[in-house]
PyMOL Python script that loads the backbone (N, CA, C, O; Angstrom):
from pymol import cmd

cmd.read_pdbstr("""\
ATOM      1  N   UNK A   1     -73.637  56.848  25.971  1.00  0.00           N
ATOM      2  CA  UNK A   1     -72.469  56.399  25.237  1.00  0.00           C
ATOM      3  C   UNK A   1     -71.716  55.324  26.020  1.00  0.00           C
ATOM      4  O   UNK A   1     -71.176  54.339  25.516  1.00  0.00           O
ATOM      5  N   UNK A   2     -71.749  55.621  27.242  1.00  0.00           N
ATOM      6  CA  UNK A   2     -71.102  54.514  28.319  1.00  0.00           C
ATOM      7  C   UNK A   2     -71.424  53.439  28.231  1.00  0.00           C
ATOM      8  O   UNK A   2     -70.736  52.484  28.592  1.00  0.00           O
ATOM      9  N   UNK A   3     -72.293  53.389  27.843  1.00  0.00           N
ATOM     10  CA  UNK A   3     -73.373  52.334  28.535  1.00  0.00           C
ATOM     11  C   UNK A   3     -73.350  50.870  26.948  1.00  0.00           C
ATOM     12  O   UNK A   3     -73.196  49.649  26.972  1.00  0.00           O
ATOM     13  N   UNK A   4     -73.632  52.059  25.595  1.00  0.00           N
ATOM     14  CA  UNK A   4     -73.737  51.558  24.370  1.00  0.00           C
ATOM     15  C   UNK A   4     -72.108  50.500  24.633  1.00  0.00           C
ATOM     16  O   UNK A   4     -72.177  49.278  24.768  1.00  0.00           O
ATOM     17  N   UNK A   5     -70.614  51.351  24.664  1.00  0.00           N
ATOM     18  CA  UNK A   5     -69.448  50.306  25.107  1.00  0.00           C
ATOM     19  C   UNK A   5     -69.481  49.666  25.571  1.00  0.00           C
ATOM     20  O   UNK A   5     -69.180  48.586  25.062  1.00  0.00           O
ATOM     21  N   UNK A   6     -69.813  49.713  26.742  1.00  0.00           N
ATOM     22  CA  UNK A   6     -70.128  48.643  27.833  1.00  0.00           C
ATOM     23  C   UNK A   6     -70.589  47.476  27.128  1.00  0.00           C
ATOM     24  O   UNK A   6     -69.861  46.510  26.899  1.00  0.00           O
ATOM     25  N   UNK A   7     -72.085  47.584  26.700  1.00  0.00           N
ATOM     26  CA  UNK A   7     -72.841  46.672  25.856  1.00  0.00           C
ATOM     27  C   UNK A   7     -71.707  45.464  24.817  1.00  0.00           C
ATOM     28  O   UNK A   7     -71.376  44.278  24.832  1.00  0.00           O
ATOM     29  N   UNK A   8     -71.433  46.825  23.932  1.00  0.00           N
ATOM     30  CA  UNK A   8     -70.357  46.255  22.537  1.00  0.00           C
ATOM     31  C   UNK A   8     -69.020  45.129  23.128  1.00  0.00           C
ATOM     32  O   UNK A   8     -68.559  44.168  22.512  1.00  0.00           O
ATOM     33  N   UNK A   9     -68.653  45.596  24.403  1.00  0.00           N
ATOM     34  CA  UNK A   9     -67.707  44.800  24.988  1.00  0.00           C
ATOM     35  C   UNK A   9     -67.696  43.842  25.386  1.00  0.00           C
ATOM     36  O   UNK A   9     -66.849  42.953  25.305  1.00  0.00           O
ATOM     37  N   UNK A  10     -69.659  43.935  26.402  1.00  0.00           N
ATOM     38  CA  UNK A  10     -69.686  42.402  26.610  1.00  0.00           C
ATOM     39  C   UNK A  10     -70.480  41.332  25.771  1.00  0.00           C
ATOM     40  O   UNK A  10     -70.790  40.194  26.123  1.00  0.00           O
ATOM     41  N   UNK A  11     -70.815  42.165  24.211  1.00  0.00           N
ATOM     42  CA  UNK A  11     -71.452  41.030  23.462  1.00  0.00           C
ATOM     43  C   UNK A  11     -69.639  40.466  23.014  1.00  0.00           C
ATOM     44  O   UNK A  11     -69.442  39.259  22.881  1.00  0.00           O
ATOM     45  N   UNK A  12     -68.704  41.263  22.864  1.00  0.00           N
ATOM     46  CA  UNK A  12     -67.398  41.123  21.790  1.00  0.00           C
ATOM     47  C   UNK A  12     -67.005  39.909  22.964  1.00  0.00           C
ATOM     48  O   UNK A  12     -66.611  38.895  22.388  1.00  0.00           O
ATOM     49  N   UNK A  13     -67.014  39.817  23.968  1.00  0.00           N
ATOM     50  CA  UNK A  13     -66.625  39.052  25.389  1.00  0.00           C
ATOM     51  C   UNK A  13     -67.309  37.968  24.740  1.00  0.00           C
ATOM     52  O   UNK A  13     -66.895  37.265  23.818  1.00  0.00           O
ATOM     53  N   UNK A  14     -68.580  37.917  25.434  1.00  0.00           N
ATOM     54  CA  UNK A  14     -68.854  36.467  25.153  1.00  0.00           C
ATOM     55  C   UNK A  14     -69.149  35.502  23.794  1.00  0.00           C
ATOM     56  O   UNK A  14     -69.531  34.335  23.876  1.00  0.00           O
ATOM     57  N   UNK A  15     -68.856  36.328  22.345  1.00  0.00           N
ATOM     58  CA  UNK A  15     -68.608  36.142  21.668  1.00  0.00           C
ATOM     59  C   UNK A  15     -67.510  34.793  21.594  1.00  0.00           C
ATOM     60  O   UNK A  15     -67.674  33.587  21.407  1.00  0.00           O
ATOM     61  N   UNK A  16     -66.013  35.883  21.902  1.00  0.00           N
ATOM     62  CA  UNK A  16     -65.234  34.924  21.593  1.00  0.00           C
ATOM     63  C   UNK A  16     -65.329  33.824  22.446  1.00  0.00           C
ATOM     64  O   UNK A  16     -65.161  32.704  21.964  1.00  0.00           O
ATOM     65  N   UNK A  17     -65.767  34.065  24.599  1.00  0.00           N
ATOM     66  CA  UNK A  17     -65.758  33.107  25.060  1.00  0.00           C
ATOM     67  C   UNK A  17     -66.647  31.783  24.479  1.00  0.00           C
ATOM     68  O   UNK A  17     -66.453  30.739  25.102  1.00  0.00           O
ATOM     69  N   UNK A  18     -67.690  31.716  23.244  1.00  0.00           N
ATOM     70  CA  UNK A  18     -68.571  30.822  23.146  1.00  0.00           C
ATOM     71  C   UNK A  18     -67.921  30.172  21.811  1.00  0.00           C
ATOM     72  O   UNK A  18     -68.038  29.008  21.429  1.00  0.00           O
ATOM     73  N   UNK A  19     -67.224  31.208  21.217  1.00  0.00           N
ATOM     74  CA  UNK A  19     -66.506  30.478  20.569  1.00  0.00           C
ATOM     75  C   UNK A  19     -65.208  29.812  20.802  1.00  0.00           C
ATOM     76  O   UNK A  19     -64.652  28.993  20.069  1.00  0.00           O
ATOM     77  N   UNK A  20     -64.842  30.250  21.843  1.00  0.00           N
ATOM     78  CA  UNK A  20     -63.460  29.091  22.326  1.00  0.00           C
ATOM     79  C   UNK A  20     -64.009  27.928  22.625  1.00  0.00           C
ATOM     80  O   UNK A  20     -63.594  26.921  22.051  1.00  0.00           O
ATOM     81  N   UNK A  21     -65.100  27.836  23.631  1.00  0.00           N
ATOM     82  CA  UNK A  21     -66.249  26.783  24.207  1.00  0.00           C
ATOM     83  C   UNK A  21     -66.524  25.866  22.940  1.00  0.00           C
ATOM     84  O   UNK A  21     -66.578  24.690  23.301  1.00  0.00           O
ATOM     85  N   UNK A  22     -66.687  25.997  21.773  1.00  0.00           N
ATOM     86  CA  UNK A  22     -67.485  24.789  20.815  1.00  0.00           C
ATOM     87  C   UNK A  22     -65.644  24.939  20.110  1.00  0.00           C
ATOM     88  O   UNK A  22     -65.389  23.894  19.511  1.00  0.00           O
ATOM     89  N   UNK A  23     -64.953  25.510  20.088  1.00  0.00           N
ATOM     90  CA  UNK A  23     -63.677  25.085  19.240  1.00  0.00           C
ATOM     91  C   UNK A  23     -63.023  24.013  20.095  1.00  0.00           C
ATOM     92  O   UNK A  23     -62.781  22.900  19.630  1.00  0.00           O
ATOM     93  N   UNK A  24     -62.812  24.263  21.021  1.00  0.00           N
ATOM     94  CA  UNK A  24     -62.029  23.591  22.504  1.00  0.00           C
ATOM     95  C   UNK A  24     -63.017  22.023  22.320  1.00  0.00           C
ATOM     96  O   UNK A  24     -62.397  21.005  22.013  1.00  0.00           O
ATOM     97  N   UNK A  25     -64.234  21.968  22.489  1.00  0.00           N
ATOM     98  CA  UNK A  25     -64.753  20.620  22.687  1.00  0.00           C
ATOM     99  C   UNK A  25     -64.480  19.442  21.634  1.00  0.00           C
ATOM    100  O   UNK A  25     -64.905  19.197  20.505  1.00  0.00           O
ATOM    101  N   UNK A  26     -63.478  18.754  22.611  1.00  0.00           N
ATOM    102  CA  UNK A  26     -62.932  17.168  21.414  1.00  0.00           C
ATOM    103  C   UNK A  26     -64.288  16.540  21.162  1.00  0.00           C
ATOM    104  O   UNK A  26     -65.371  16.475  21.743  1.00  0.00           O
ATOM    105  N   UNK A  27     -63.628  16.015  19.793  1.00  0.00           N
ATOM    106  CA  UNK A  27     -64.474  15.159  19.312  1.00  0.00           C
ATOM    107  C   UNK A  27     -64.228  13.801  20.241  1.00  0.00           C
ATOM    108  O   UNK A  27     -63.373  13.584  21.100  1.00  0.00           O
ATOM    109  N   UNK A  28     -65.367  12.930  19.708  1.00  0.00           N
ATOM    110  CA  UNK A  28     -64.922  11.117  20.539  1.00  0.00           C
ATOM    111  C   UNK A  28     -63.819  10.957  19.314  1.00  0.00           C
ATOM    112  O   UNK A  28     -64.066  11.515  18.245  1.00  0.00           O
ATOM    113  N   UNK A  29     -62.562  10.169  19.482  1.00  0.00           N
ATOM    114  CA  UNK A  29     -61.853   9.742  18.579  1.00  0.00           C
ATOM    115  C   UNK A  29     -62.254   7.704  18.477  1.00  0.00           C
ATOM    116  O   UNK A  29     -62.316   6.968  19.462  1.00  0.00           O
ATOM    117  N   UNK A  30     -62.432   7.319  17.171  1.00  0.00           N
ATOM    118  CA  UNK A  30     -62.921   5.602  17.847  1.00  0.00           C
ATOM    119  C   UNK A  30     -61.604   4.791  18.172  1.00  0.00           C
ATOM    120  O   UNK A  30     -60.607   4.995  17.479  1.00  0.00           O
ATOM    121  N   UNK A  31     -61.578   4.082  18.974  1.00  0.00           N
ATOM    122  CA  UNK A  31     -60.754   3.421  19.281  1.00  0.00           C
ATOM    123  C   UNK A  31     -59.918   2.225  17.927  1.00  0.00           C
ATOM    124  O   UNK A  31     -60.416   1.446  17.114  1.00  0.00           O
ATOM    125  N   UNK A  32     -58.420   2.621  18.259  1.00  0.00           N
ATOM    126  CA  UNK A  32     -57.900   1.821  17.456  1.00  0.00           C
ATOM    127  C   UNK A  32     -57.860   0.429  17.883  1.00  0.00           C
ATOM    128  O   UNK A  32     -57.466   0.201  19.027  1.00  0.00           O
ATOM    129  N   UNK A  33     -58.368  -0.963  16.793  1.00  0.00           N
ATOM    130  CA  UNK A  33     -57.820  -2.542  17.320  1.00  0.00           C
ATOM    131  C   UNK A  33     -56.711  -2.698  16.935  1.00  0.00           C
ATOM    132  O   UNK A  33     -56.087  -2.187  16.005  1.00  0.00           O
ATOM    133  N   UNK A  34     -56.358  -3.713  17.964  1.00  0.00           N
ATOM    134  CA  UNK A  34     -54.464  -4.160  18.305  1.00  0.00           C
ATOM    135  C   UNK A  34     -54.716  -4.833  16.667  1.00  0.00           C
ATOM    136  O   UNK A  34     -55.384  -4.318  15.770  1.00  0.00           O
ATOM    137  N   UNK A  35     -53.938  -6.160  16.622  1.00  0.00           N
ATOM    138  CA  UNK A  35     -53.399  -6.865  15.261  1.00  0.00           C
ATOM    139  C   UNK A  35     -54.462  -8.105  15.703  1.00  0.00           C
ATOM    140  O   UNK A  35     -55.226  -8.562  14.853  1.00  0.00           O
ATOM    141  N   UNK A  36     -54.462  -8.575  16.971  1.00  0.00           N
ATOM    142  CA  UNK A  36     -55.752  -9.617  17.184  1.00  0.00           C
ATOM    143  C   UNK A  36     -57.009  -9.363  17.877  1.00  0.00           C
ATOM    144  O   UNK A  36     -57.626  -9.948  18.768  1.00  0.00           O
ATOM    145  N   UNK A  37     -57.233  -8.089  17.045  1.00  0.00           N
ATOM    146  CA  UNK A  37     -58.860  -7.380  17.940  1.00  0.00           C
ATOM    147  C   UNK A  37     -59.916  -6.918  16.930  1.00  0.00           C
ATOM    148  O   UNK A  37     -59.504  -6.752  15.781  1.00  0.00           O
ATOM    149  N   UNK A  38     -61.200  -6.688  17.173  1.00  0.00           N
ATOM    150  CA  UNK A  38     -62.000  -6.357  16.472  1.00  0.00           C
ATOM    151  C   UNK A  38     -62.792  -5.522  17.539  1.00  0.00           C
ATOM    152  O   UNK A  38     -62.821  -5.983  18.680  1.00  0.00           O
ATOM    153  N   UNK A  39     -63.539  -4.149  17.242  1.00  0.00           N
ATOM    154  CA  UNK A  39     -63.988  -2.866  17.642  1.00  0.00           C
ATOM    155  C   UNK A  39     -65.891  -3.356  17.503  1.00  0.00           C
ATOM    156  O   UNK A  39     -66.520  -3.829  16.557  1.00  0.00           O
ATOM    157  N   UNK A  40     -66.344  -2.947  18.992  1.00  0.00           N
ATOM    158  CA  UNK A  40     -67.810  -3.388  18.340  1.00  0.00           C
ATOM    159  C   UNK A  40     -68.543  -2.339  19.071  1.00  0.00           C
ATOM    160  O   UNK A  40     -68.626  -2.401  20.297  1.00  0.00           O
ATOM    161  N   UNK A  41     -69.145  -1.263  18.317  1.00  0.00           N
ATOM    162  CA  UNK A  41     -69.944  -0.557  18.861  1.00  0.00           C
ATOM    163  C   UNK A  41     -71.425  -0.540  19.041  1.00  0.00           C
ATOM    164  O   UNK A  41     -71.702  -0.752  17.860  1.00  0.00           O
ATOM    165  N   UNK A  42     -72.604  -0.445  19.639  1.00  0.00           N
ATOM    166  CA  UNK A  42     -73.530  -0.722  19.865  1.00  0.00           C
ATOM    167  C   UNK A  42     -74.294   0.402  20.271  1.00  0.00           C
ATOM    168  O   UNK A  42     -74.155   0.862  21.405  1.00  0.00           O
ATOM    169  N   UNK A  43     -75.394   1.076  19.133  1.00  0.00           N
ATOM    170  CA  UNK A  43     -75.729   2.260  19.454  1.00  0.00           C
ATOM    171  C   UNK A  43     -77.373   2.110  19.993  1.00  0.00           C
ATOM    172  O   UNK A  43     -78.075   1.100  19.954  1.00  0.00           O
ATOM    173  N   UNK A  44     -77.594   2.981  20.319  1.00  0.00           N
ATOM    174  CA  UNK A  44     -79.173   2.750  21.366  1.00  0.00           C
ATOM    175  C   UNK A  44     -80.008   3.921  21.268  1.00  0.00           C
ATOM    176  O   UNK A  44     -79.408   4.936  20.914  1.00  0.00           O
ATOM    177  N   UNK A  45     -81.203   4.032  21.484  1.00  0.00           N
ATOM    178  CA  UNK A  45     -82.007   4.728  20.790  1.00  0.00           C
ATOM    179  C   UNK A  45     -82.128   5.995  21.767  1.00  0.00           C
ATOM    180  O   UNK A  45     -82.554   7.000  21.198  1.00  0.00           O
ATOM    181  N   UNK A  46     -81.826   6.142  23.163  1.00  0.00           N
ATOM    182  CA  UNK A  46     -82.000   6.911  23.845  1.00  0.00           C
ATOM    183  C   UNK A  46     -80.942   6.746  25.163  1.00  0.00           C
ATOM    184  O   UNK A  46     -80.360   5.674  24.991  1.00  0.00           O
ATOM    185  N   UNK A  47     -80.619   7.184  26.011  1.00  0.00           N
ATOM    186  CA  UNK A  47     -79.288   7.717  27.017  1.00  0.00           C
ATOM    187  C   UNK A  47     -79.661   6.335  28.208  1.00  0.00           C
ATOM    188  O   UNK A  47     -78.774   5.922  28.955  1.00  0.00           O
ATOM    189  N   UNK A  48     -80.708   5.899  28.220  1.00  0.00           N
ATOM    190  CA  UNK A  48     -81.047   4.738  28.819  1.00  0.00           C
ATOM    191  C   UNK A  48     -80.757   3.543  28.540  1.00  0.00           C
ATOM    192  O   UNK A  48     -80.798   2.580  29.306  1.00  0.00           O
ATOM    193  N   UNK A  49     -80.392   3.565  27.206  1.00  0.00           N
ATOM    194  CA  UNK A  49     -79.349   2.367  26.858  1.00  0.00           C
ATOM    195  C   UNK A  49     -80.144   0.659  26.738  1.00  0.00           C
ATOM    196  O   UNK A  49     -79.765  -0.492  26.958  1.00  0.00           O
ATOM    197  N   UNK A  50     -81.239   1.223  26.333  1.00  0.00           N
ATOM    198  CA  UNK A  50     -82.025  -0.187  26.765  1.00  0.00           C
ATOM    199  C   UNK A  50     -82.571  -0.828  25.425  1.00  0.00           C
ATOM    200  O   UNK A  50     -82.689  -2.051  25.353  1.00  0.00           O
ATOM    201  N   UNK A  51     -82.957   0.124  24.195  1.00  0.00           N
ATOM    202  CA  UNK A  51     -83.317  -0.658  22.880  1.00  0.00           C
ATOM    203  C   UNK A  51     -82.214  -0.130  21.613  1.00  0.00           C
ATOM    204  O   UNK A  51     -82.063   0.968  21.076  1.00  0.00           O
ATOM    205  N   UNK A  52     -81.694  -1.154  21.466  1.00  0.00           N
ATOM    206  CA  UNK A  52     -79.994  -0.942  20.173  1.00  0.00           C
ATOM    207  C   UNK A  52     -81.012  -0.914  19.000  1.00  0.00           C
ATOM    208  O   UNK A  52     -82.064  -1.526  18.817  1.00  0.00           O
ATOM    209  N   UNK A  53     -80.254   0.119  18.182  1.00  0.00           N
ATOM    210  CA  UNK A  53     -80.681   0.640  16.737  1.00  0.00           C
ATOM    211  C   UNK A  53     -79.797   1.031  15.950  1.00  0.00           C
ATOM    212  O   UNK A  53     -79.934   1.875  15.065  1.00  0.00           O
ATOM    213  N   UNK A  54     -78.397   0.162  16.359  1.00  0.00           N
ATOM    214  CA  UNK A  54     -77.366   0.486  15.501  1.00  0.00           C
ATOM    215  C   UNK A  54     -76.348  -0.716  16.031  1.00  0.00           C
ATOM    216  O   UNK A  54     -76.381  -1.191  17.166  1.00  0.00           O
ATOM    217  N   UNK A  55     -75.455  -1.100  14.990  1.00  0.00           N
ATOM    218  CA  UNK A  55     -73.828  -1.654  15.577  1.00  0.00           C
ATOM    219  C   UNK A  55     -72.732  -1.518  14.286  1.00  0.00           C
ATOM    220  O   UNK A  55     -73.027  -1.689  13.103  1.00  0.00           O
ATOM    221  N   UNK A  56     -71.381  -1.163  14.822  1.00  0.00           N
ATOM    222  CA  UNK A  56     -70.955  -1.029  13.930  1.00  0.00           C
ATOM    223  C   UNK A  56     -69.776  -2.216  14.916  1.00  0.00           C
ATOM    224  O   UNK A  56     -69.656  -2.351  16.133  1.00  0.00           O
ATOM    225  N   UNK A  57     -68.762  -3.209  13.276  1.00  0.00           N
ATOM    226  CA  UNK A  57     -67.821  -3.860  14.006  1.00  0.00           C
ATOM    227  C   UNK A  57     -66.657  -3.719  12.843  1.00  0.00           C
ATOM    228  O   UNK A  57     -66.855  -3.948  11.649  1.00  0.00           O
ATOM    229  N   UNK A  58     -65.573  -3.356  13.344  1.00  0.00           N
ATOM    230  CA  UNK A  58     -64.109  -3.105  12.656  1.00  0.00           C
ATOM    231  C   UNK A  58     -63.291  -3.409  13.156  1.00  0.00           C
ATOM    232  O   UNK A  58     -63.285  -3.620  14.369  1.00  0.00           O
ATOM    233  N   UNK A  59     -61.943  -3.587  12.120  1.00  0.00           N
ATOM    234  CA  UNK A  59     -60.677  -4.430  13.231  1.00  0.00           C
ATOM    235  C   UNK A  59     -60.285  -5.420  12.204  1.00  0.00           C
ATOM    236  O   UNK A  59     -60.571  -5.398  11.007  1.00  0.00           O
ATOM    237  N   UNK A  60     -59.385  -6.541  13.042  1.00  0.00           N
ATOM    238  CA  UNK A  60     -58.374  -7.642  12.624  1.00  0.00           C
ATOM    239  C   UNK A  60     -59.349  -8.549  12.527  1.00  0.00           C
ATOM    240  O   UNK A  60     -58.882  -9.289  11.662  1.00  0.00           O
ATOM    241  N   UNK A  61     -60.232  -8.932  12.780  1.00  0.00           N
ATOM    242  CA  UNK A  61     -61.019 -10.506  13.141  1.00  0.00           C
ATOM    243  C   UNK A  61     -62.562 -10.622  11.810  1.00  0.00           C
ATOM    244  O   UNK A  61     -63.739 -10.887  12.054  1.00  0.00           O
ATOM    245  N   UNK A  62     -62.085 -10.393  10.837  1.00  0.00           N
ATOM    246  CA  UNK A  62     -62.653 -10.723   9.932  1.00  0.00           C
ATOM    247  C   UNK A  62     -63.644  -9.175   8.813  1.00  0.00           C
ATOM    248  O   UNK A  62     -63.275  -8.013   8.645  1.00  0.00           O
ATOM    249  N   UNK A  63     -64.303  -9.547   8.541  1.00  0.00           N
ATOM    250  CA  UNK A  63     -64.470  -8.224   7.473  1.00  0.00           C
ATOM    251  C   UNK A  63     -65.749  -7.105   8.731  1.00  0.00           C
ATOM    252  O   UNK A  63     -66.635  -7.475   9.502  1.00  0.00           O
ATOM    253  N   UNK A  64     -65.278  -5.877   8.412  1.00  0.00           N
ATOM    254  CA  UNK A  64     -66.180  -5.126   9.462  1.00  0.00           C
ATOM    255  C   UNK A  64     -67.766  -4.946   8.145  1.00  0.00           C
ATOM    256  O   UNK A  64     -68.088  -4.997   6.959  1.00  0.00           O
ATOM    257  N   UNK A  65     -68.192  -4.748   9.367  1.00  0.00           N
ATOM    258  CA  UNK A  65     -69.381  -4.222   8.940  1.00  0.00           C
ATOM    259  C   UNK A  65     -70.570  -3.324   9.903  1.00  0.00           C
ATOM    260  O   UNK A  65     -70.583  -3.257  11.132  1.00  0.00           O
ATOM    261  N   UNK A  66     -71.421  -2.754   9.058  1.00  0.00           N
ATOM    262  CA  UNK A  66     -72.361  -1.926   9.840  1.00  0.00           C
ATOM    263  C   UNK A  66     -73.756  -1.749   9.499  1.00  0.00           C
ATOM    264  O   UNK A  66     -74.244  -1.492   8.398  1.00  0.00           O
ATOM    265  N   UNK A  67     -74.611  -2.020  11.186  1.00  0.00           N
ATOM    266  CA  UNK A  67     -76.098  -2.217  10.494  1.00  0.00           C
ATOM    267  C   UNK A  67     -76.653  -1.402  11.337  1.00  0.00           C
ATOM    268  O   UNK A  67     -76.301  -1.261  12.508  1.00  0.00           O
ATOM    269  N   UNK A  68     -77.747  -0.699  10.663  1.00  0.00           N
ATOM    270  CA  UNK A  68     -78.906  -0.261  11.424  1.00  0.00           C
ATOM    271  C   UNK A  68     -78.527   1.459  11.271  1.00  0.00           C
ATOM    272  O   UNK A  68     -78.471   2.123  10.235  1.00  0.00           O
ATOM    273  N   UNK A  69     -78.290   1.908  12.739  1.00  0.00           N
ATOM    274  CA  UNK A  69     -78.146   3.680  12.330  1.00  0.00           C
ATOM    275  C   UNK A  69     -77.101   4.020  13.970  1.00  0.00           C
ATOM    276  O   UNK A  69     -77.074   3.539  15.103  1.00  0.00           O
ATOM    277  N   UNK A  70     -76.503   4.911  13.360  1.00  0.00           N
ATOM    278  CA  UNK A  70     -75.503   5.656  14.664  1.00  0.00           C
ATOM    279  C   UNK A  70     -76.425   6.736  15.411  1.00  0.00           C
ATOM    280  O   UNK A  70     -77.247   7.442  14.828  1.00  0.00           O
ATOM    281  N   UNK A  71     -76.173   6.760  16.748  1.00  0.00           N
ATOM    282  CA  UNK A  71     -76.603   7.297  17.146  1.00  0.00           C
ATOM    283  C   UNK A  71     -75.538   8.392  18.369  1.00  0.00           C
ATOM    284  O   UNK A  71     -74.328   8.181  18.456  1.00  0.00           O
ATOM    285  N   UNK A  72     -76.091   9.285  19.040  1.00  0.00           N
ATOM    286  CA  UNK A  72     -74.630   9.638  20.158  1.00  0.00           C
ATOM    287  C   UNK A  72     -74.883   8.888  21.530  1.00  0.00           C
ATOM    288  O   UNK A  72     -74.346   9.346  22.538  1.00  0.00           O
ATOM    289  N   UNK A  73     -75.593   7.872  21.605  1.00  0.00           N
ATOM    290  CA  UNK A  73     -76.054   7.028  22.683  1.00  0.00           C
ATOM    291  C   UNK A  73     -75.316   5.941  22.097  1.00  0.00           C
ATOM    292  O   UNK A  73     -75.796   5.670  20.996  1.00  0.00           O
ATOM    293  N   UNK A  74     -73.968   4.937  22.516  1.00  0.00           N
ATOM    294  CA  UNK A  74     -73.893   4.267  22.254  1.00  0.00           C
ATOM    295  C   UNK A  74     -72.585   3.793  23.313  1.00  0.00           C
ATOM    296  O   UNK A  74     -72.035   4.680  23.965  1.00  0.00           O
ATOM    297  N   UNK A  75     -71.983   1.929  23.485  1.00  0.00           N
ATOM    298  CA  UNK A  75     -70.674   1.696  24.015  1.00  0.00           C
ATOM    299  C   UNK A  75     -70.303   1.033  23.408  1.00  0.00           C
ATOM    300  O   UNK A  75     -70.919   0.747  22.381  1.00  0.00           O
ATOM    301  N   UNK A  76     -69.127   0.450  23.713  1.00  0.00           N
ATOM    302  CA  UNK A  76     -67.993  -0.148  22.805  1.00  0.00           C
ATOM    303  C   UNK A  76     -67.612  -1.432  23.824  1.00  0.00           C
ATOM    304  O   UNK A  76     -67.984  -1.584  24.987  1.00  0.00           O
ATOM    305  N   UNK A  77     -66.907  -2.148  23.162  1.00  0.00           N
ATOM    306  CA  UNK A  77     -66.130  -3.145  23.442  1.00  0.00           C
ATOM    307  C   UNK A  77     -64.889  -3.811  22.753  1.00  0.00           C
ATOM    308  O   UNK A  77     -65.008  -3.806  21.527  1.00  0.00           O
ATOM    309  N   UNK A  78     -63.732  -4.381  23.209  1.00  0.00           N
ATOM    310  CA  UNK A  78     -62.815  -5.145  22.150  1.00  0.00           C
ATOM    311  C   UNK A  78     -63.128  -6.235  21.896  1.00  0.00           C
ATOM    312  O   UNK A  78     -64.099  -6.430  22.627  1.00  0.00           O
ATOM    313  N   UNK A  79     -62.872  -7.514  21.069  1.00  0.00           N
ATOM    314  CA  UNK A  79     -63.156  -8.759  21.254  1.00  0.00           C
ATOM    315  C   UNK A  79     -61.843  -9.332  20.347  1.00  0.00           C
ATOM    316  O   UNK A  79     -61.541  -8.947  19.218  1.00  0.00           O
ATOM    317  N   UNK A  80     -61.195 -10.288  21.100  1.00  0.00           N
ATOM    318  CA  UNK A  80     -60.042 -10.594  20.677  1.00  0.00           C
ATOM    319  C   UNK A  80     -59.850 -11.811  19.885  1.00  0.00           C
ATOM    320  O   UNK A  80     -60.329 -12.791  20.456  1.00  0.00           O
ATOM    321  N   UNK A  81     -59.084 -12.173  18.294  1.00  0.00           N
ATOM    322  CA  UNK A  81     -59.481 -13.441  17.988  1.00  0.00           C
ATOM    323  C   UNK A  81     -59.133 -14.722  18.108  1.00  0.00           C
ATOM    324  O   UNK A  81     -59.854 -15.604  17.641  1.00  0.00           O
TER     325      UNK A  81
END
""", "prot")
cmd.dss("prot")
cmd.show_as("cartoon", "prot")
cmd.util.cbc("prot")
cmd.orient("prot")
């Protein structure tokens, strides 16, 4: 019987701890452009960062747009007009 509590307590334990763990983790928020900026993201096919398969560009400096595919491999830059 000890043993069965024991058990129930530490599945009820790490339960909630795994669920605080994925509630707690922020999202990326994208960066806001000033009034003379435009947002250019550049996504890549793998963590090596070496072949782009995505860009997305938004902001003040003319109409945004987006080609190719998002990925969670990707960086950013501002570009001002």
């Amino acid at each position: 019987m000890k043993k069965f509590v024991r058990n129930a307590v530490l599945a009820t334990l790490l339960t909630v701890a795994g669920t605080t763990a994925v509630v707690a983790s922020p999202a990326m928020a994208l960066p806001f452009p000033n009034n003379d900026e435009s947002i250019t993201f550049i996504y890549y096919s793998d963590a090596s960062k070496t072949v782009e398969v995505g860009m997305l560009v938004y902001g003040n400096c003319g109409n945004s747009f987006e080609d190719g595919i998002r990925t969670r491999y990707s960086t950013w830059y501002r570009t001002s007009c």
